[in-house]
N, C-alpha and C positions, 0 to 999 in steps of 0.2 A: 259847343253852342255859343254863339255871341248874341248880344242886348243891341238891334237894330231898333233906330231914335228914327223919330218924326224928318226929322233933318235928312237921315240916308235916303229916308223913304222919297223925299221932296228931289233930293239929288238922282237918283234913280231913274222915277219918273220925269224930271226936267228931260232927262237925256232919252229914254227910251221915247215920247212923244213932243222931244224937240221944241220945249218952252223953255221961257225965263224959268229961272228957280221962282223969282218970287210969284211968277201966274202960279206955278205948282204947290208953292207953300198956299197963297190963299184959297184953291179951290180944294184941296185935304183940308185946312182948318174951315171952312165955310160946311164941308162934308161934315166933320168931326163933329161940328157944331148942331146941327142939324139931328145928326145920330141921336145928342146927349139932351137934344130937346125933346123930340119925338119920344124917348124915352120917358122922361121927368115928364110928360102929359100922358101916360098908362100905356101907350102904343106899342107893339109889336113889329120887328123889322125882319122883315126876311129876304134875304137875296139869295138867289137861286144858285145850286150845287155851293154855294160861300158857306152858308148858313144863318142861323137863324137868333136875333138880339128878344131878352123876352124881360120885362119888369116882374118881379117874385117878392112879394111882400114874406119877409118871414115874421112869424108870430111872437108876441113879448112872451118875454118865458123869466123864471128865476132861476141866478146865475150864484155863482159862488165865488168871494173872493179870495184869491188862491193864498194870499199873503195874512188875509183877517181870521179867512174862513165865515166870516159875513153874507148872509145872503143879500141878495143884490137883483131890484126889477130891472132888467133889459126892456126900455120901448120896443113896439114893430118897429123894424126897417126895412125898406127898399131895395133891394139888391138887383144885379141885371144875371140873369142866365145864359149863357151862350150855348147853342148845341150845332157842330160843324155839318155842314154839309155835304152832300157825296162827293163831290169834287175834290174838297179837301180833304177828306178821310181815305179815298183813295190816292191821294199826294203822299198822304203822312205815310199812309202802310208803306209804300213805296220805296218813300226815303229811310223809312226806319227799317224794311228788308235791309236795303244796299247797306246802311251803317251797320248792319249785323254781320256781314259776310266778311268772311276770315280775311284780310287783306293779303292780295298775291294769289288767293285760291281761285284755279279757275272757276267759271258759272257751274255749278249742278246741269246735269244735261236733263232734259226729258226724259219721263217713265215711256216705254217702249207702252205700244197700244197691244 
């Protein structure tokens, strides 16, 4: 597995829809931007078969500190929930099938009916 940066992603798209790099870099940060607004105002984002952006307040709790052994108030925080969409959950099984298969082995054939 490799760490794909904003930059690949910009370079990518340049060339699959034939723009400047920098039109592609600004319309994913005007995107990105957007995303992390929409958010930070309680909103809920859902793109179809992608998946779905969700704000999740978790609740102040007491924490323990591992080093004191002190208890310690945790405020609420904010956090964003992501849950993928059929499109991409059917990608992932897909690619995570083919990475399992023995390499060199041929396909498994179909069960006879």
């Amino acid at each position: 597995m490799r760490t794909v940066t904003k930059r690949d992603l910009v370079q990518a798209i340049a060339e699959d829809t034939n723009v400047q790099q920098q039109k592609a870099k600004e319309v994913i940060q005007c995107f990105l931007d957007r995303i992390i607004e929409e958010l930070a105002n309680g909103n809920r984002l859902e793109f179809r078969d992608f998946g779905v952006f969700e704000p999740k307040a978790k609740a102040p709790r007491i924490a323990r500190n591992p080093r004191t052994g002190d208890k310690i108030s945790v405020p609420e925080k904010i956090t964003v929930k992501f849950k993928a969409g059929r499109m991409m959950k059917e990608k992932l099984q897909k690619d995570d099938e083919a990475a399992s298969a023995a390499p060199g082995a041929p396909p498994e054939a179909p069960a006879a009916p």
